[in-house]
matplotlib code that plots the C-alpha trace (Angstrom):
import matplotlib.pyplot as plt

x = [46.3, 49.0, 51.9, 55.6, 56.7, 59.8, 57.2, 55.3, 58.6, 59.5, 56.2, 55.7, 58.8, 58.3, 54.6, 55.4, 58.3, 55.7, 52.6, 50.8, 49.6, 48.3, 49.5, 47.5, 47.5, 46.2, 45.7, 47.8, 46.2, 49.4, 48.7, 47.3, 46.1, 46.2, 49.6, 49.8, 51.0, 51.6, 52.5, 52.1, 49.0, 45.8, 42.6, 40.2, 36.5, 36.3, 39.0, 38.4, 39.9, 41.5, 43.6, 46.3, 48.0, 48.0, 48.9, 46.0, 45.7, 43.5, 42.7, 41.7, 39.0, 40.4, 43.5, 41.9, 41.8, 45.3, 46.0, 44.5, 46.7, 49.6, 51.7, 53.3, 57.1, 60.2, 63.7, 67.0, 69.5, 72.7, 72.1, 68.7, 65.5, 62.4, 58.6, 58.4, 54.6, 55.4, 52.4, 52.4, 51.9, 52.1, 49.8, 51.9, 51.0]
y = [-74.4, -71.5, -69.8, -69.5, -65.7, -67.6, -69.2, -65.9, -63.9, -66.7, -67.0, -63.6, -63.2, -66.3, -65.1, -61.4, -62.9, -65.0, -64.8, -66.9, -65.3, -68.5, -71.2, -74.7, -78.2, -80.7, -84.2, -87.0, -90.4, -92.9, -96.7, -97.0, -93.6, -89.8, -87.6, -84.3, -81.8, -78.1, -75.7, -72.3, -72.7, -71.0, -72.0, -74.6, -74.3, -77.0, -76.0, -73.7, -70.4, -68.8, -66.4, -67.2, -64.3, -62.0, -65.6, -66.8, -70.7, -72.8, -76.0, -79.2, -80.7, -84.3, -83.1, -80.6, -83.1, -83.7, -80.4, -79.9, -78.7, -78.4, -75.1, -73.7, -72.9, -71.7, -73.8, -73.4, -76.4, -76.6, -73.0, -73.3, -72.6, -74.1, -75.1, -77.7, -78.2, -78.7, -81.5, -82.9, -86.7, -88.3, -91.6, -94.9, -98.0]
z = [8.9, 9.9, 8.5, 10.1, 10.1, 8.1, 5.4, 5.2, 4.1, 1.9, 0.0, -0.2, -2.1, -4.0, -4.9, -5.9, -8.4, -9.9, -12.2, -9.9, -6.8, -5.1, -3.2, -4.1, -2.0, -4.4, -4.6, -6.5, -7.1, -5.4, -5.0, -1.4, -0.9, -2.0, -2.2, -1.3, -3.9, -3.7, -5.8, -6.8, -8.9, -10.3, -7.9, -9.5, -8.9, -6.5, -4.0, -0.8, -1.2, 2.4, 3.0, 5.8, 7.2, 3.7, 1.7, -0.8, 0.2, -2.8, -1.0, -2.7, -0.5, -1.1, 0.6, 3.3, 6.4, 5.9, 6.7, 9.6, 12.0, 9.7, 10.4, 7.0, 7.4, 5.5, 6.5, 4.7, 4.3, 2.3, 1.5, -0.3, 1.5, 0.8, 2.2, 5.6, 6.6, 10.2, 11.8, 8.8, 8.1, 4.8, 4.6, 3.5, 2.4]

ax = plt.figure().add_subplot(projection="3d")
ax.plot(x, y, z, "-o")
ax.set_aspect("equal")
plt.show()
């Protein structure tokens, strides 16, 4: 996994207005397969801890082949900016 200059600014900004300083992928049960969730969340004990480019990553490991490859980036639309994880493929049914 690797961070956009544009999605390093952004979460820096996002992180140091926020109480939590850590940016978690996590796992949501769907009906064919697991979701991918992220958030800005407290690490849980079972997640890999990295730190991409200055940003603390908490990685659930149901999720972590998912992300392989996936670049982390900032976009804005309609005047609102907000996360694109570029290489990334959600699973379907």
């Amino acid at each position: 996994m690797e961070i956009s200059t544009e999605g390093k600014n952004y979460l820096k900004q996002v992180i140091e207005d926020s109480e939590v300083k850590t940016l978690r992928f996590y796992g949501i049960p769907g009906c064919c397969s697991v979701n991918l969730g992220v958030g800005l969340e407290e690490e849980k004990q079972t997640d890999e801890v990295v730190i991409i480019d200055g940003i603390k990553v908490a990685i659930d490991p149901i999720v972590k082949a998912q992300l392989e490859g996936v670049t982390i980036h900032a976009e804005e639309e309609n005047g609102e900016i907000g996360l694109l994880l570029v290489g990334y493929t959600p699973t379907s049914c």
